[in-house]
C-alpha positions as CSV (number, residue, x, y, z in Angstrom):
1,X,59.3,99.3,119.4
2,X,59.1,102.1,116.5
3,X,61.0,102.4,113.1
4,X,62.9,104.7,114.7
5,X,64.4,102.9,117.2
6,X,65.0,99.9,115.4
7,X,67.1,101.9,113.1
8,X,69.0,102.9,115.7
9,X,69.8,99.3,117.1
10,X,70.5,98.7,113.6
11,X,72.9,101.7,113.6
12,X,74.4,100.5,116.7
13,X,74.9,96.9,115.5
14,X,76.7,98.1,112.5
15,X,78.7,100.5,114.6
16,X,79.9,97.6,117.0
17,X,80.6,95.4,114.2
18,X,82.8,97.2,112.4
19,X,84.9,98.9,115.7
20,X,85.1,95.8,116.9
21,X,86.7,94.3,113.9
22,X,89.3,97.2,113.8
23,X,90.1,96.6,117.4
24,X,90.8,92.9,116.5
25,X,92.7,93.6,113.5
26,X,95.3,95.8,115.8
27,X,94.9,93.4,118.9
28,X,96.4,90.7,116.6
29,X,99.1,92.9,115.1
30,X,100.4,94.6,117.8
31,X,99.5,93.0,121.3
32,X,98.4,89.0,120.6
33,X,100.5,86.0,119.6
34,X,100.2,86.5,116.1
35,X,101.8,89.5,115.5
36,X,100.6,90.0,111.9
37,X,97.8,91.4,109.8
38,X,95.1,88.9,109.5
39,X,91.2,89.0,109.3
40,X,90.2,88.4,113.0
41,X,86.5,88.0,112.0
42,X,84.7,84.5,111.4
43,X,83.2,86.2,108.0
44,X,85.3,87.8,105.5
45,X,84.0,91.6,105.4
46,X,85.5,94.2,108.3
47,X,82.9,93.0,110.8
48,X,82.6,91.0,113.9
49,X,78.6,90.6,114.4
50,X,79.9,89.6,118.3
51,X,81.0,93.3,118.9
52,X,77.8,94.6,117.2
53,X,75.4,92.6,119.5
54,X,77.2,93.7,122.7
55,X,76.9,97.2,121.4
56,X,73.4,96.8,121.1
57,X,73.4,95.2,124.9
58,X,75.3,98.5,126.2
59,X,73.1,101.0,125.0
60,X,69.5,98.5,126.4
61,X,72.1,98.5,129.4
62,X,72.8,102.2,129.4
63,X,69.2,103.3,128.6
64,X,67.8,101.0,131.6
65,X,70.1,102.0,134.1
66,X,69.7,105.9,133.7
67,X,66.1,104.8,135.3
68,X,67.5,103.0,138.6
69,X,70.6,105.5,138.8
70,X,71.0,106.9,142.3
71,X,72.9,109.6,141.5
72,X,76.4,107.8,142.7
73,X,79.3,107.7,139.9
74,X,80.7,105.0,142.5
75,X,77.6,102.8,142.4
76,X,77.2,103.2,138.7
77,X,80.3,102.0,138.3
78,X,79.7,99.0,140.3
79,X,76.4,98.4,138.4
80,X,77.7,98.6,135.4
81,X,80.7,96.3,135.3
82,X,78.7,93.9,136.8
83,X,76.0,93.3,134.8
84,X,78.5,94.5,131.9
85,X,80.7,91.6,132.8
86,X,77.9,88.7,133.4
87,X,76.2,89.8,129.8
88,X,79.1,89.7,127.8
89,X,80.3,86.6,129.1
90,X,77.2,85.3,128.5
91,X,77.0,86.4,125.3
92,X,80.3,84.8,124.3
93,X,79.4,81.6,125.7
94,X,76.5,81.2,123.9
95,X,77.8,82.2,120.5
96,X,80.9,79.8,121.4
97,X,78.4,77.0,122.1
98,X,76.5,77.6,118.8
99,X,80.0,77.5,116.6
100,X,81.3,74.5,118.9
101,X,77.9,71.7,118.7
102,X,76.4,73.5,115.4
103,X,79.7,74.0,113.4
104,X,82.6,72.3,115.4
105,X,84.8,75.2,115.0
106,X,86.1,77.3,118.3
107,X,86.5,81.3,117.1
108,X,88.3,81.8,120.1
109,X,90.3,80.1,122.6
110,X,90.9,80.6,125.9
111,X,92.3,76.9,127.1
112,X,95.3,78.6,128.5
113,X,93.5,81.3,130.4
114,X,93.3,80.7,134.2
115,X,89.5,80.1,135.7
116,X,88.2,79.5,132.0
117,X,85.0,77.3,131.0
118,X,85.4,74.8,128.0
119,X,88.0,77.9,126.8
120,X,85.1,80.0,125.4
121,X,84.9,82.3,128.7
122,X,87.4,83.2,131.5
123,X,87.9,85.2,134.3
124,X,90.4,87.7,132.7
125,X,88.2,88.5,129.4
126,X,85.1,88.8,131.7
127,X,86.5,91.5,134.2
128,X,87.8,93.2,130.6
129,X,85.0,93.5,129.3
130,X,83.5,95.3,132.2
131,X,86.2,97.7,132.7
132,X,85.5,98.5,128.5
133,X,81.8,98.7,129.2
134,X,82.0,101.2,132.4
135,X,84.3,103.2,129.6
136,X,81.9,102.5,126.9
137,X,78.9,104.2,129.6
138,X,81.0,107.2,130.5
139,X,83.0,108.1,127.5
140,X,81.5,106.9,124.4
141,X,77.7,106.2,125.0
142,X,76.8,109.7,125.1
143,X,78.5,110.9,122.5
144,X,77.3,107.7,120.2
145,X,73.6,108.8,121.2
146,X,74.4,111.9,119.7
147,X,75.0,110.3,116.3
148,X,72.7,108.3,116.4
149,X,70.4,111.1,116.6
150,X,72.0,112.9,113.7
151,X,72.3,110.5,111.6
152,X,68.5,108.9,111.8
153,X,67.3,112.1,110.9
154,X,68.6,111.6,107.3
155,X,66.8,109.5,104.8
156,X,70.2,109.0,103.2
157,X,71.2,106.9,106.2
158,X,68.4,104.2,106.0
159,X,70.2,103.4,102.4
160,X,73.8,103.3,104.2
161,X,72.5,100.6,106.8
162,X,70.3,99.1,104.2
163,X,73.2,98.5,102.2
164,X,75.5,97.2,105.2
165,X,73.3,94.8,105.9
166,X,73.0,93.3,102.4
167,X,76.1,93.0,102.5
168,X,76.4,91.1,105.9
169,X,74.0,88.8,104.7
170,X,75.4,87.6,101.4
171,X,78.8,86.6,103.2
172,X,77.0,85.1,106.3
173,X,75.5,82.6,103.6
174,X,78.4,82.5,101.5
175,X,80.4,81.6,104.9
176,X,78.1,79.4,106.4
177,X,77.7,77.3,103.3
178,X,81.9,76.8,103.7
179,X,81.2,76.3,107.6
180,X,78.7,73.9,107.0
181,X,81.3,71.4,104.7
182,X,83.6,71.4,107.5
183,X,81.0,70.3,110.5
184,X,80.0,67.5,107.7
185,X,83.4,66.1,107.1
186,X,84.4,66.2,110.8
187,X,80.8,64.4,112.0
188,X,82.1,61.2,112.9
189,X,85.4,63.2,114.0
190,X,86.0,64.6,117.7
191,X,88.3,67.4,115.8
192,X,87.5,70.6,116.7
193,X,88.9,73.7,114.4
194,X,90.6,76.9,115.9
195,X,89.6,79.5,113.7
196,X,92.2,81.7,114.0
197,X,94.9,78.5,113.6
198,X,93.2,78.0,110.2
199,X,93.1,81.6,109.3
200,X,96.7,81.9,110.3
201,X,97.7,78.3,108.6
202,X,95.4,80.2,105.3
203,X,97.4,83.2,105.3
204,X,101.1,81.7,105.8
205,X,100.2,79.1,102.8
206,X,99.1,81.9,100.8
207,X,102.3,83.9,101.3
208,X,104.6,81.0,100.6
209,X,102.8,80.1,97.1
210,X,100.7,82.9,96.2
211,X,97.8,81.3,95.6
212,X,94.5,80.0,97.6
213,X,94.6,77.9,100.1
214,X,92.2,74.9,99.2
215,X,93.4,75.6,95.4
216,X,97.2,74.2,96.0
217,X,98.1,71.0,94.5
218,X,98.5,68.9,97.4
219,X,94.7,70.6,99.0
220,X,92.2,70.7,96.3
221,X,89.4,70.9,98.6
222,X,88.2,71.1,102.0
223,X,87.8,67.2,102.8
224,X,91.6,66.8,102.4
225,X,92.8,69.9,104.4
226,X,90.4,68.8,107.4
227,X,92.0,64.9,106.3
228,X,95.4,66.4,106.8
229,X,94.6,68.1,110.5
230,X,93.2,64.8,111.5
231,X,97.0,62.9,110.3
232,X,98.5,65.2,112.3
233,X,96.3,65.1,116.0
């Protein structure tokens, strides 16, 4: 693979991560059970690193099947969503297996979903994400090619993703350190944390008492918040 085209899977990553993160931010707001404005992302920047590498899958995905295309919009569409479908789902139940065994900490949850697997995949999301790929291949792919294109052909640019990328590492270990003293407290402990309950529980504390979560009087740290989700199991 050249410089060139790992900058542009760089790009892409960065791209994905970011759109993605947007997309969750008005999901919750406007269409999920939340209904408010909350960081959807497991780190605290405006990027989900989920969306980036399934970006980076669509456009392999893309590139490869312009070679075996027959010519038929019909059977690309077919192709597409199912191998669109199959690698996304595939994606998300790996990285939900990781955060589950590694960090005991589910980023998403679908339990209530109909056909799911341990709640990290289900039938519904997977037949989404196909229908957003086969949209992704028509209307967006090309036009993100473009860009890429334009964009690589700067020096300028290489700073731009040089700089995202510093930045996406610093938090990573900033939020993985954090991560890290939850899985230890809840080793001997079949507790499992929903992320998005705890960012939700994070956000409603901090509007009632203006100040940080783990810094109130009564949850000086994280040992006695993850004590006080155990009390109430």
């Amino acid at each position: 693979m050249t410089r060139f085209d790992i900058l542009v899977l760089l790009f892409l990553f960065m791209v994905g991560s970011i759109t993605g993160w947007f997309m969750e931010l008005f999901f919750n707001r406007y269409i999920g059970k939340m209904h408010k404005w909350i960081n959807p992302g497991f780190l605290q920047g405006p990027y989900l690193p989920i969306y980036g590498f399934g970006t980076v899958i669509l456009y392999i995905l893309s590139y490869l099947l312009a070679r075996v295309s027959m010519g038929s919009i019909f059977f690309d569409i077919i192709l597409i969503f199912i191998l669109a479908s199959l690698l996304m789902s595939l994606l998300e139940l790996i990285g939900g297996e990781f955060f589950l065994r590694c960090l005991k900490m589910r980023l998403w949850d679908y339990r209530n979903e109909k056909f799911n697997y341990k709640g990290l995949i289900c039938l519904r999301f997977s037949l989404l994400w196909g229908i957003v790929s086969v949209i992704y291949y028509f209307l967006v792919n090309p036009y993100l090619v473009s860009a890429v294109s334009l964009f690589t052909s700067h020096i300028e640019f290489s700073f731009v993703v040089g700089m995202f990328y510093g930045f996406i590492l610093i938090d990573l270990f900033e939020t993985l350190h954090l991560s890290t003293k939850i899985a230890h407290n809840l080793k001997n402990s079949d507790l499992i944390i929903t992320f998005k309950d705890m960012r939700s529980d994070i956000a409603r504390t901090f509007a009632e008492n203006r100040a940080t979560f783990f810094r109130l009087p009564d949850r000086k740290d994280i040992k006695e918040y993850l004590d006080l989700l155990k009390k109430k199991r």
